[in-house]
Backbone as CSV, one residue per row, in Angstrom:
resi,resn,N_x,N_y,N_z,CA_x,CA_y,CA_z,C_x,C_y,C_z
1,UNK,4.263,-12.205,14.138,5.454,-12.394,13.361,6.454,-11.328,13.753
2,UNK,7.863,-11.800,14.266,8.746,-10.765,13.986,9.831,-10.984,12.884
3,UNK,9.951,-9.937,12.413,10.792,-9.661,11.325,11.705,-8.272,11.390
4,UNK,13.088,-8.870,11.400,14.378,-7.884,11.378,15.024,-7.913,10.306
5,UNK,14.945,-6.695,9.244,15.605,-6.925,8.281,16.639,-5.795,8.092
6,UNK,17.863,-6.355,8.275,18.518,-5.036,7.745,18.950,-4.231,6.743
7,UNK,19.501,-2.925,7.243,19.559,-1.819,6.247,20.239,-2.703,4.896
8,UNK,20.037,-2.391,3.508,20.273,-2.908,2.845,20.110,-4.184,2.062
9,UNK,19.211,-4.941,2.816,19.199,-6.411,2.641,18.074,-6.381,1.819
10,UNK,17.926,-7.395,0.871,16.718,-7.828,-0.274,15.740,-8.624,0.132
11,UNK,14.730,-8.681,0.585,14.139,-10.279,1.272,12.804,-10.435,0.517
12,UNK,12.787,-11.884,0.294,11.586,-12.416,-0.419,10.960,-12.801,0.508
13,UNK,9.665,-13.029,0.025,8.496,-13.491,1.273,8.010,-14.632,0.189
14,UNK,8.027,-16.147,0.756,7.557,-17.480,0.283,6.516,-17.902,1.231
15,UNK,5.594,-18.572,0.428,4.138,-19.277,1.155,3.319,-19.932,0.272
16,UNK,2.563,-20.898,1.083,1.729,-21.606,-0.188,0.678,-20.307,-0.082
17,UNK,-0.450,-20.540,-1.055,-1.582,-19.512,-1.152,-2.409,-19.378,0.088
18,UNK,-2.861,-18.370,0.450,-3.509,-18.071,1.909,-2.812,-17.811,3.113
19,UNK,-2.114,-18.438,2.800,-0.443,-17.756,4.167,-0.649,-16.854,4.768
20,UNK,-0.741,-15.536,4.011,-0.287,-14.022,4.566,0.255,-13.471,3.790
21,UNK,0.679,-13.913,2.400,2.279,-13.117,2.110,1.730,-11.750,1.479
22,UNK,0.540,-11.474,1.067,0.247,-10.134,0.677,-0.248,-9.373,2.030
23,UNK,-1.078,-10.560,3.098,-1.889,-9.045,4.043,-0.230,-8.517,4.399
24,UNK,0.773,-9.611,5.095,2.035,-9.165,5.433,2.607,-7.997,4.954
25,UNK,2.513,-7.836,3.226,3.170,-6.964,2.728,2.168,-5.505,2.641
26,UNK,0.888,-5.694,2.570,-0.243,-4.756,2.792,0.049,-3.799,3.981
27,UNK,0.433,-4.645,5.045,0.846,-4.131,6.595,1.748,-3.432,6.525
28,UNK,2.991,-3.578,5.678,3.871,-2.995,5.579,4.374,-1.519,5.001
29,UNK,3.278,-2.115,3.425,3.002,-0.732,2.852,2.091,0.409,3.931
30,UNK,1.448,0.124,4.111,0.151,1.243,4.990,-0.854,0.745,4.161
31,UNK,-1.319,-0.320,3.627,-2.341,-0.416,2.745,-3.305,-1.195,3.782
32,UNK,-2.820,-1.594,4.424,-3.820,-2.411,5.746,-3.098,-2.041,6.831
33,UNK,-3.918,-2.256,8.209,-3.692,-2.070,9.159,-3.986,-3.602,10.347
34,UNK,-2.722,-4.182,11.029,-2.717,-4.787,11.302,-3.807,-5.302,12.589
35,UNK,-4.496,-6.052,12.324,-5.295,-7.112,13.478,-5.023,-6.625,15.043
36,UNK,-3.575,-7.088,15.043,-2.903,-6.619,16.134,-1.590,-6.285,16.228
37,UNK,-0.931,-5.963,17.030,0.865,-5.757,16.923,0.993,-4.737,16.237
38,UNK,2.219,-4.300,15.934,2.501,-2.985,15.003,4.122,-3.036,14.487
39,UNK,3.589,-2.455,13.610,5.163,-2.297,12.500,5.926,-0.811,12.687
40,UNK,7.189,-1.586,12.881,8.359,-0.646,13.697,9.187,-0.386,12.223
41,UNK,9.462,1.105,12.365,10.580,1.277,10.797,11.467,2.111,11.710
42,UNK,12.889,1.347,11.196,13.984,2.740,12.104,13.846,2.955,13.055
43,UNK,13.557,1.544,14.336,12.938,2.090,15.728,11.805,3.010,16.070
44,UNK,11.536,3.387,15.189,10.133,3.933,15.852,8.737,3.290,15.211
45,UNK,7.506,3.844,15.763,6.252,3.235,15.326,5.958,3.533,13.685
46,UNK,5.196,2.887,13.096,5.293,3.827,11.634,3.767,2.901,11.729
47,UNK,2.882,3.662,10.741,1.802,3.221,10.684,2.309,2.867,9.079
48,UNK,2.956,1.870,8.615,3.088,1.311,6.817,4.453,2.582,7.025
49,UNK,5.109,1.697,6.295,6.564,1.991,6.067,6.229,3.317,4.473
50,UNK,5.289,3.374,3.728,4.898,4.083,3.472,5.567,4.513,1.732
51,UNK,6.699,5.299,1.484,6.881,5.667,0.649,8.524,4.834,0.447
52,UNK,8.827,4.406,1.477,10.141,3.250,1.475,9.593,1.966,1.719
53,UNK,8.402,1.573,1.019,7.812,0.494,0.407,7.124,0.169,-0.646
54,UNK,6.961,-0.550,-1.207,6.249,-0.663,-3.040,5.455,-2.028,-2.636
55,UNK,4.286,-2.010,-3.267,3.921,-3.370,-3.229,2.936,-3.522,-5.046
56,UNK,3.764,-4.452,-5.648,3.886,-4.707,-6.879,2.769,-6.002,-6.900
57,UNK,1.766,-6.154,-7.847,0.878,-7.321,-7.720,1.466,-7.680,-9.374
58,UNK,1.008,-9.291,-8.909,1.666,-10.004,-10.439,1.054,-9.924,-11.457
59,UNK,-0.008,-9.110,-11.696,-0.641,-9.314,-12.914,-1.256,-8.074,-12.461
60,UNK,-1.483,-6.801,-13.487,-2.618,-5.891,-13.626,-3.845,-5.840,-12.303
61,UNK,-4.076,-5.264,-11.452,-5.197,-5.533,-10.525,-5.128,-4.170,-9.853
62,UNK,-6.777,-3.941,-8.644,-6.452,-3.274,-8.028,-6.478,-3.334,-6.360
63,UNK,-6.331,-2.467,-5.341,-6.147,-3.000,-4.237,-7.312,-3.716,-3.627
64,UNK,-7.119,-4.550,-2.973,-8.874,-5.492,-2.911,-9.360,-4.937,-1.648
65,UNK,-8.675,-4.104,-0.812,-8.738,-3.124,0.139,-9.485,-1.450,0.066
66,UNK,-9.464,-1.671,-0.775,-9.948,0.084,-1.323,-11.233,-0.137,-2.980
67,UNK,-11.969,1.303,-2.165,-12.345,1.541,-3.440,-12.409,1.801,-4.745
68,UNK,-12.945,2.099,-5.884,-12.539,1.962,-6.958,-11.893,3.634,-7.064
69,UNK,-12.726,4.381,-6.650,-12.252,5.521,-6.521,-10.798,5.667,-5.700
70,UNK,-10.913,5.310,-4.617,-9.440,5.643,-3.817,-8.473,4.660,-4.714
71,UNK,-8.585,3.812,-5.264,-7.416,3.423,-5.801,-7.205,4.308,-7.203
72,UNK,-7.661,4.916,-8.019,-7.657,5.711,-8.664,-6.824,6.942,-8.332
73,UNK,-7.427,7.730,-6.987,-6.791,8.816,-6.509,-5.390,8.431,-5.525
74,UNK,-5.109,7.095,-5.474,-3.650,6.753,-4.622,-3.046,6.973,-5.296
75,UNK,-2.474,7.244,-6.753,-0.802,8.021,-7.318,-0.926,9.302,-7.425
76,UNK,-2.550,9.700,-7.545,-1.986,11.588,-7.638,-1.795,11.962,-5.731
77,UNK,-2.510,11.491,-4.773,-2.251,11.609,-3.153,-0.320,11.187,-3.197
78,UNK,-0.202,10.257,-3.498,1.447,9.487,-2.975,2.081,10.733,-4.324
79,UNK,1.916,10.963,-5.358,2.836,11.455,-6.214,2.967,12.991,-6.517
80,UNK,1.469,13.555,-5.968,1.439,15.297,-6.702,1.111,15.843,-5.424
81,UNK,1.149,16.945,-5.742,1.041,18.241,-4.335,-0.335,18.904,-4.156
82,UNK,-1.082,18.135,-5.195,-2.621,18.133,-5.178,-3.432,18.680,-3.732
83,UNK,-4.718,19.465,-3.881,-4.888,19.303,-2.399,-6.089,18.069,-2.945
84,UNK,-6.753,17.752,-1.322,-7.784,16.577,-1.736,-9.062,17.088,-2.739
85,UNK,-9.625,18.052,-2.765,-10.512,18.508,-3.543,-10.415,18.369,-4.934
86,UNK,-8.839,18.811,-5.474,-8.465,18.977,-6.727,-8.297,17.021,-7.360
87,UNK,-7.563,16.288,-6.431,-7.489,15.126,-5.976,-8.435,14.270,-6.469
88,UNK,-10.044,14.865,-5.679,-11.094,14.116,-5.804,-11.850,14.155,-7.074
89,UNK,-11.668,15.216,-7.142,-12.056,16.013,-8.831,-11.381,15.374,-10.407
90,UNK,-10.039,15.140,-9.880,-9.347,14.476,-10.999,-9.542,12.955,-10.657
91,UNK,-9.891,12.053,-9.825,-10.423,11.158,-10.166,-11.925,10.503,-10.237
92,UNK,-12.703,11.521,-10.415,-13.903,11.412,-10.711,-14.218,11.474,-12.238
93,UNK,-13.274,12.631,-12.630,-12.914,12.479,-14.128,-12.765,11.339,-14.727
94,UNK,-11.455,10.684,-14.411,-10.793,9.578,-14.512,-12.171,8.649,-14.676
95,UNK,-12.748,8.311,-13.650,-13.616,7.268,-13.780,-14.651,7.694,-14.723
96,UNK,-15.281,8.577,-15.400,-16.016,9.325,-15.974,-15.619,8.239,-17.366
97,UNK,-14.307,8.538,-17.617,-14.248,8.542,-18.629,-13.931,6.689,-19.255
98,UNK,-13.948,6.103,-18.038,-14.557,4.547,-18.146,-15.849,3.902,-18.622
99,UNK,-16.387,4.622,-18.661,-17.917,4.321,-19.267,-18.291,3.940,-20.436
């Protein structure tokens, strides 16, 4: 697939179910890594467009890509200055307290 979207522009992604339209957007975020080919941001290589991407699911869920743990510890990694230890520690808690 190529896709050029420019600076500024809004774009929806339409498909019946099974299409692509999430691995697509997975690829984009950095949440998957593509099969083959690679995703270009701003002319250069970018492995997931990264923090100038969001990927919003329609209902409550978590990534079907990751563990229960790493999805736990993905907003304090993307949001705090945490190192990974402190990181791993606060979501071990977290899940602790699911029980």
């Amino acid at each position: 697939m190529n896709l050029l979207v420019p600076r500024g522009s809004v774009v929806s992604v339409f498909g019946r179910s099974g299409a692509g339209k999430s691995v697509l957007l997975k690829c984009l975020a950095g949440l998957l890594t593509p099969d083959a080919g690679e995703v270009r941001f701003e002319n250069g290589l970018q492995h997931g467009v990264g923090r100038r991407c969001s990927y919003l699911f329609q209902a409550n869920a978590l990534f079907d890509s990751m563990t229960a743990f790493e999805n736990v510890a993905l907003p304090l990694e993307q949001t705090s200055r945490l190192g990974r230890r402190e990181i791993a520690h606060a979501a071990r808690d977290a899940l602790k307290n699911l029980a």
